[in-house]
N, C-alpha and C positions, 0 to 999 in steps of 0.2 A: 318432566325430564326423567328418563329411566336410569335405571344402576349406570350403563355403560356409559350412558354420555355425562352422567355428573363425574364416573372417574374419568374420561375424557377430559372433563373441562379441570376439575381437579389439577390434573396429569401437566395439563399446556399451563396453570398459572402459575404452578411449584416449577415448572423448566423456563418459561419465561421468563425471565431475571436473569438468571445466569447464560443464555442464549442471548441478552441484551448485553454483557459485561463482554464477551466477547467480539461484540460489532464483525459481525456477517457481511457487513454489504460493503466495509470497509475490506476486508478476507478476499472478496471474490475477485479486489484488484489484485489483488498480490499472488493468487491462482494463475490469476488470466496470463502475466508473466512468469510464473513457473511453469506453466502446459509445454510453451514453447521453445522455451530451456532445453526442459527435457528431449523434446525431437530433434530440436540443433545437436544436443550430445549424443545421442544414438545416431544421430544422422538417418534418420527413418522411424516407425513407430517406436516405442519406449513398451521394454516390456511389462506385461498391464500390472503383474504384481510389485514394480519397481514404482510405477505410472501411482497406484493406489495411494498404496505407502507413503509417498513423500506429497501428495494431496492432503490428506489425510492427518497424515503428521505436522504438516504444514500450516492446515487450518486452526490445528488444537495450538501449535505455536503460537501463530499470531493471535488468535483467541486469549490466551494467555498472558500474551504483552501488552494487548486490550485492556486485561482484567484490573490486572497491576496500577496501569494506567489512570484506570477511573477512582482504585482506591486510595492513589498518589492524591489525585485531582477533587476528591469529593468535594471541598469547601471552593474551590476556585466556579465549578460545574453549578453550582448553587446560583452562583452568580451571573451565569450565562442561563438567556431565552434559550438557546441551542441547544441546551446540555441540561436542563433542570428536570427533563423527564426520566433520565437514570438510574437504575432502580437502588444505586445507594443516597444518591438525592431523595427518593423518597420513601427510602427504610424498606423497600419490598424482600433485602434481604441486609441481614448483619455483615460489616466489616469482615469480624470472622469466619462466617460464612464464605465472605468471597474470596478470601483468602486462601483456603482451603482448596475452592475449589480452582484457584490459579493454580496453586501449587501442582493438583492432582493433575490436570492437562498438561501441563508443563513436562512431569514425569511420564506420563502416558504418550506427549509428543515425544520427547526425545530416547523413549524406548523404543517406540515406532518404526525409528529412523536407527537406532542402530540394530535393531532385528533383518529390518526386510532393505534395507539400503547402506549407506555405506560409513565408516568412521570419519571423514570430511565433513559427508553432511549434516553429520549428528555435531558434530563441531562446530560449522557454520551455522546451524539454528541455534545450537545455545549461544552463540557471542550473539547472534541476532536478539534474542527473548534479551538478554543482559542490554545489551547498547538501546534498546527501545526504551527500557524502564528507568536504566541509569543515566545514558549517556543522555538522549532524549528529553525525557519526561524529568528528572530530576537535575542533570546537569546544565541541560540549556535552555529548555522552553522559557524558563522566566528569566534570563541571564543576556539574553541577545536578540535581536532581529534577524538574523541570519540563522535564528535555533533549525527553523524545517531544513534550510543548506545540509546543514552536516548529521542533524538527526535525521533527514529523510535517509541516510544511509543504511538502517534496518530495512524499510519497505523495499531495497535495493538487491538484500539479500539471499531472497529467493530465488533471484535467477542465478545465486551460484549454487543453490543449493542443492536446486534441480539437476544442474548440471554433473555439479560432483556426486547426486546419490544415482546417476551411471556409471561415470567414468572414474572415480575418484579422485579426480583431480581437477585444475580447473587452465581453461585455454585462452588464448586471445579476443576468440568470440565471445566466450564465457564473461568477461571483464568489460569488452566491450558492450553488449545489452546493459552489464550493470551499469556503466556508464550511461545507457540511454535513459534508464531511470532514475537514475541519480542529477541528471538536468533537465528531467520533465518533473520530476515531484517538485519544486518550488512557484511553478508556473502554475502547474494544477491545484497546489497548496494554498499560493496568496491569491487566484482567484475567489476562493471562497472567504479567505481572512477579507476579501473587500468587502463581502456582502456582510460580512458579519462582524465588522472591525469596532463597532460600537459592545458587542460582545467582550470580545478582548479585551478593550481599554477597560472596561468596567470589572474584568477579573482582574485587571494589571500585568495582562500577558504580552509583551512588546512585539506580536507579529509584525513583519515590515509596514504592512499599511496602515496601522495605527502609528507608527512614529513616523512616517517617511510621507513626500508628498507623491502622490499619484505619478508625476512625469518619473520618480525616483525609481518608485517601482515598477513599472511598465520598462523603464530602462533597465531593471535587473532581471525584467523578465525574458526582455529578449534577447539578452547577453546566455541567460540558457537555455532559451528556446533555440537559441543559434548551434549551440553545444548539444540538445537531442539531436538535432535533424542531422548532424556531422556524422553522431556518431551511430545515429539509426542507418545512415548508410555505410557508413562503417560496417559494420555489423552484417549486412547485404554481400559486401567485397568479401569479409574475411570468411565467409562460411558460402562464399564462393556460388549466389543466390542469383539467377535468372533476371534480364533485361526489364522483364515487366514488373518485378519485386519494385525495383530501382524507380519506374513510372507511378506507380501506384503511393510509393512513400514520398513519393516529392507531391503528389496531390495533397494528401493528408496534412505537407508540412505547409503550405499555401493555406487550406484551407485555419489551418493553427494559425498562423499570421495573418491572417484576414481577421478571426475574431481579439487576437490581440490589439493591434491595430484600433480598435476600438473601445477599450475600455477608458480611454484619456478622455472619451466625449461628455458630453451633460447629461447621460445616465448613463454610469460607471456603473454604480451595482446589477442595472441587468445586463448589459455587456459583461461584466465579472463572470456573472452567473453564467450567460452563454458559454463563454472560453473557460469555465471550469466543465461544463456537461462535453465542450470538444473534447479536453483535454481526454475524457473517458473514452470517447470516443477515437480516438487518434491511438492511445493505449492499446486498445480491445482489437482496433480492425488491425493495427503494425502486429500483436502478437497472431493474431489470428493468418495471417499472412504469411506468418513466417514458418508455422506448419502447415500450411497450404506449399508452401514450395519446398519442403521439406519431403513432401509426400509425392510431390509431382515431379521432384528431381532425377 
C-alpha cells in the first residue's frame, strides 16, 4: 500500500463513525420529501442556491438528531441484533466525541439555514432536531406503543421546512404533504418493528407489535394508511395537480393495500418486510411525481 492510499484508508476509518451516527440512508427519506416541498412552493424549479441550502442543512439536521439519538440509546442498541454494530456500541468513537460532533452539525445546520434560507425554516429545523431527541427518543420511545404516532412528527418536518425556506411561510399544501407523512411513518415504521419485534421486546422498547396482536396492528395500520392516501390526494386538489397525478396515486395506494393486506397471514415477517420496502417505494415514486407535475404544469 502506498502513502496515498494508507491516508486514504486512514481518512474513510477516522470519518466512518461519525458518518454511521448520523444514518444516511435513513436522511435520504426525509430528502426525498423535501425536494418536492420545495417545487410545490416555488411552484416551478426552486432556486438552486435556496434548493442546496436547505438539502444540505437539512441533512446535517437530521444527521444530528441521529447522533443524539444513538448516544440517548447506546445501552438499549447493545441489546438489539439490529443495532449492536453502532459505532458507540463498539467504542469506535467516545461518548464525547460524539457529542461534540452532534453539537457542531447541529450549529452548522441551523447556520445554513438562516444564511442562505429563511427565519421560519431555521425555526422549524431547530423544534425538529429538539422534538426528535426530546419529544421522540427521550419522552416516548419507551413510554407508549403509539411512541412512532406522535414522534414520527420530526420526520414530518421537512416538508414544511422546504417549504417555508422559499416562501417563508407555510400554506394548505404545505400541512397537507406533512400530513401525508405523518400517517404513512407509522405503517412504514411498525412494518419493520414486525420483523424485528423480538429486538424491541428484548431492549423493553413497547413498539406496537411487541405489545399488541397482529390483527391490532394491521388494524392501526390501515386506519392510517387510509389517512395517507386521503391526504396524498389532498395534496394533488390543493396544489391544483393534473388528472394523471390523481391516476398514478391511486395505483400506488392499491398497490400499498395489496401488501398490507397480507401481513395477517403465516409469514408476517416477510410480508412485513415487503410492505415496509413498498412503503419506500410509494414515498419516493408520490414525491418524485409531484415534481414531475410541477415541472410539466
Amino acid at each position: 500500500m502506498d502513502n496515498s492510499e494508507y491516508a486514504g484508508s486512514v481518512t474513510k476509518s477516522f470519518f466512518a463513525p461519525y458518518l454511521a451516527l448520523m444514518k444516511l440512508r435513513v436522511v435520504e427519506l426525509l430528502l426525498v420529501t423535501t425536494l418536492p416541498a420545495l417545487f410545490l412552493a416555488a411552484q416551478k424549479t426552486p432556486p438552486v442556491g435556496i434548493t442546496i441550502a436547505t438539502l444540505v442543512g437539512g441533512t446535517l439536521a437530521a444527521g444530528a438528531a441521529n447522533a443524539y439519538n444513538m448516544i440517548i440509546e447506546v445501552d438499549s442498541d447493545r441489546l438489539m441484533g439490529r443495532t449492536s454494530k453502532r459505532p458507540l456500541v463498539n467504542d469506535e468513537i467516545t461518548t464525547k466525541a460524539a457529542h461534540v460532533f452532534a453539537a457542531l452539525i447541529t450549529i452548522i445546520s441551523l447556520a445554513i439555514f438562516a444564511i442562505w434560507t429563511t427565519k421560519l425554516a431555521t425555526l422549524i429545523t431547530a423544534i425538529a432536531i429538539a422534538f426528535y431527541v426530546f419529544g421522540y427518543t427521550i419522552g416516548l420511545k419507551r413510554r407508549t406503543s403509539q411512541n412512532i404516532v406522535w414522534g414520527g412528527i420530526a420526520g414530518c418536518l421537512p416538508v414544511l421546512i422546504g417549504w417555508a425556506a422559499i416562501t417563508n411561510s407555510l400554506s394548505l399544501t404545505a400541512w397537507l404533504f406533512f400530513f401525508v407523512i405523518f400517517f404513512w411513518t407509522p405503517p412504514h415504521f411498525w412494518a419493520l418493528a414486525i420483523k424485528y419485534r423480538d429486538d424491541y421486546a428484548a431492549a423493553g422498547i413497547p413498539m406496537l407489535p411487541v405489545v399488541a396482536t397482529m390483527k391490532s396492528v394491521q388494524k392501526q395500520m390501515w386506519f392510517h394508511t387510509v389517512g395517507m392516501i386521503i391526504t396524498s390526494l389532498a395534496v394533488l386538489w390543493s396544489a391544483d395537480l393534473p388528472v394523471w397525478t390523481w391516476i398514478i396515486s391511486v395505483v400506488l395506494a392499491v398497490g400499498f393495500g395489496v401488501q398490507l393486506v397480507r401481513i395477517d397471514g403465516p409469514d408476517s415477517d416477510k410480508s412485513a418486510a415487503k410492505l415496509f420496502q413498498w412503503s419506500i417505494t410509494y414515498l419516493s415514486v408520490y414525491s418524485l411525481l409531484l415534481v414531475v407535475a410541477v415541472l410539466v404544469k
